[in-house]
N, C-alpha and C positions, 0 to 999 in steps of 0.2 A: 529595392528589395531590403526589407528589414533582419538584417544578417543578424547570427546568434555567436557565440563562443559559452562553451557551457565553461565557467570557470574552476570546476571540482566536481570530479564524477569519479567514482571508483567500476570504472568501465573494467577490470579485469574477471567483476563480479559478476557480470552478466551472464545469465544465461543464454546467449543468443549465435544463431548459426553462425554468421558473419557480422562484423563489423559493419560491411556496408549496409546490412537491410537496417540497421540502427540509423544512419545514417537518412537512408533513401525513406524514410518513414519523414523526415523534413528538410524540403532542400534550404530552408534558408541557415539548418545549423553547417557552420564552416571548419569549426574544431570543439576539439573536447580537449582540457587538462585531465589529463589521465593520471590520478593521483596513486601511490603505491603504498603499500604495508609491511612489506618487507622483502628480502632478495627475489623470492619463490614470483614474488608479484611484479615487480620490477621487469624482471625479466620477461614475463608474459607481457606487459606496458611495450616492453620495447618491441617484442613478436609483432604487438597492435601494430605499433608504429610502423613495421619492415614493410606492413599488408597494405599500411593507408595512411598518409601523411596527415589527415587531417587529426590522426592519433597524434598527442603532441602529449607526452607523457612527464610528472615529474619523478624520480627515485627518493625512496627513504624509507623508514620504520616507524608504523603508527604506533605511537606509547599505550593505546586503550589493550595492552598486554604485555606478558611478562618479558622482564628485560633481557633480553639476548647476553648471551655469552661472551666474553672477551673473543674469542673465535670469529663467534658470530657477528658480530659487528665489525671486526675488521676484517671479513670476507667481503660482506657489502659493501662498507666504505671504499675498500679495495676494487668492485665491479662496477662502483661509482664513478669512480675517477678513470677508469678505462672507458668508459660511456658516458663520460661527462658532454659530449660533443652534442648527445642523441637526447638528453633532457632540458626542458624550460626550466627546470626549477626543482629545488631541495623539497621533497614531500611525499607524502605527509609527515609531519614529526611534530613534538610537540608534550604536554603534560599530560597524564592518563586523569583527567578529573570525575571518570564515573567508574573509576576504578578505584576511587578513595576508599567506600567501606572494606572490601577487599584488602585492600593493603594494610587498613588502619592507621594508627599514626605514627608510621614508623621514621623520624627523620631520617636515618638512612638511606632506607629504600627511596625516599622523595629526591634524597637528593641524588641518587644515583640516575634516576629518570632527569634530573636538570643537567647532570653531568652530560649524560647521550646528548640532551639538548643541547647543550652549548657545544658540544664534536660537532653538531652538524651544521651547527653557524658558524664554527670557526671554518668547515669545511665549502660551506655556502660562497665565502668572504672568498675565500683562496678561488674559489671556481668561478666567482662573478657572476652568480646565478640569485635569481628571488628566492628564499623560501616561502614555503605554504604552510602554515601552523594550524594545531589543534590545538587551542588556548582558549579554555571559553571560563566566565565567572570570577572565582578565587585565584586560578592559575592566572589570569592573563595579565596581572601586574608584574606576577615574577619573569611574565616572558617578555615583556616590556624594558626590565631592566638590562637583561640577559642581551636584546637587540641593543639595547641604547650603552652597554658595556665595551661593545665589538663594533660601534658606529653602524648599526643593520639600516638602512632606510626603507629597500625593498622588502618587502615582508606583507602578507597575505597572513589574515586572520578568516578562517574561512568559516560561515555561518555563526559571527560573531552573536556569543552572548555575553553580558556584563553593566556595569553600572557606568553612572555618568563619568565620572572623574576616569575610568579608564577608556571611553568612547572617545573625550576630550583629548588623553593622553594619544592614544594611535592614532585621531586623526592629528595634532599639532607634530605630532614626529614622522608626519608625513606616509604612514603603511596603509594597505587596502583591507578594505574588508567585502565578503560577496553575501549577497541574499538570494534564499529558496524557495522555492514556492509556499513554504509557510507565511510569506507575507498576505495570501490572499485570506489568512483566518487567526494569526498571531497580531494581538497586539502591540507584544514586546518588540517584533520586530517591523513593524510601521511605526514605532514610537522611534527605532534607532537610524531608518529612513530618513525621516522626519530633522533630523538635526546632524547626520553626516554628510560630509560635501559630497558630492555628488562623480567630482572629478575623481573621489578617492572607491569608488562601489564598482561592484563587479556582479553578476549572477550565476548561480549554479543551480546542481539540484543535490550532490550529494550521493548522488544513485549509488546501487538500488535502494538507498534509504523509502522508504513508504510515506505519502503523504495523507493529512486530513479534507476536511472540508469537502471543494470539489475534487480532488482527486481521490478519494476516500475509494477502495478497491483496485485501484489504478497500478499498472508497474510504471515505474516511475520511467520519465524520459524527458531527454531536452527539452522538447516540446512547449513543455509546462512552463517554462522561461516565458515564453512567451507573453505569457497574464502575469508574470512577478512582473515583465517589464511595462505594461500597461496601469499598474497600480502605483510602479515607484512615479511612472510620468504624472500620476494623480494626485499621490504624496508631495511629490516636489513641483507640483504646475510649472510642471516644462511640457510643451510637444512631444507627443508622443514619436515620432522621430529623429527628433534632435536629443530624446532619453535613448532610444535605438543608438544613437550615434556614437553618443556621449561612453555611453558603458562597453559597446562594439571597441571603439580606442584605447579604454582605460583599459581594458584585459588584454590585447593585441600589444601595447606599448608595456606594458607588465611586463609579460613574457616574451615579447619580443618576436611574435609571430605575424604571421598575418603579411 
């Protein structure tokens, strides 16, 4: 059986009766990283979790929004570390990079989203947990440095985009990065295939993020994993089971499931 792990899915977004008909739609997916947005989400993550362990959820605050209140953030941080027991990993968190024009060029405001970010790696470090970032482009150098300040090695760049000298840099500093079903119609992302090791990749879908190509109408679902995984085996001429294998471990040894 060619088993899945979706490694990033905003499953609290769903619209769907139960978790299990998600689920029973394909038996060979085994878990989902249940990524979160903030306390309100978190919380419902763990709800997944109470119903179906294959929920494997991480806690955090995704930065593509305004920055929470001193309040606010140490309420979370605060329901973190009481349920640190119940999360794989610190996430989502990370730079708001399509929230640039918004913000403008405020250094301030930038740096107060690096600030959060570094709470929650210093928070990571203490709990012994991976994080999962939202660092894609411009941002992902400065979060490069931010892990490599605090000794990060576990770290998850999820639907990495960016240039070479930073592709080089997270895979030599040893972090993961996961690909989406955009690899069956992006070239950018068969090009970063193509030259990352293999031991270091993981797949997701992101959900409910919307896809092109063949999934063009589609709601999104693990499923789709499927055909990233037959394309990376193409990309990289490896066996297409021994690619099954390969990225089934690297996410499972991540997070530590499985």
């Amino acid at each position: 059986m060619n088993n899945i792990i979706d490694a990033h899915i905003h499953l609290d977004q769903f619209d769907l009766k139960t978790v299990e008909e998600y689920f029973n739609a394909d038996n060979t997916l085994e878990f989902v990283i249940a990524v979160s947005t903030d306390l309100k989400s978190c919380m419902k993550n763990h709800r997944l979790l109470l119903s179906d362990s294959r929920v494997q959820p991480a806690f955090g605050f995704h930065p593509e929004q305004d920055i929470p209140s001193d309040q606010e953030l140490e309420n979370l941080l605060k329901w973190m570390d009481s349920h640190q027991d119940s999360m794989v990993a610190v996430g989502e968190v990370g730079l708001p990079y399509y929230r640039t024009e918004t913000l403008g060029k405020s250094h301030s405001t930038k740096e107060q989203y690096k600030e959060i970010l570094e709470t929650f790696i210093l928070h990571a470090r203490r709990w012994n947990k991976p994080i999962v970032l939202h660092a894609i482009y411009e941002d992902a150098p400065s979060v490069c440095s931010l892990l490599e300040k605090h000794s990060i090695a576990k770290a998850h760049f999820h639907w990495f985009k960016g240039d070479t000298k930073t592709i080089e840099r997270i895979a030599s500093n040893g972090h993961n990065i996961s690909v989406t079903p955009d690899i069956l119609y992006k070239q950018r992302t068969r090009d970063l295939v193509s030259v990352f090791p293999i031991g270091q990749m993981m797949v997701e879908t992101d959900g409910p993020w919307p896809f092109e190509g063949p999934f063009h109408g589609k709601q999104t679902h693990s499923m789709m994993i499927h055909e990233s995984i037959k394309t990376i085996a193409t990309i990289k001429q490896i066996p297409i089971k021994e690619t099954y294998r390969r990225l089934y471990q690297n996410t499972s040894s991540f997070f530590s499931i499985g």
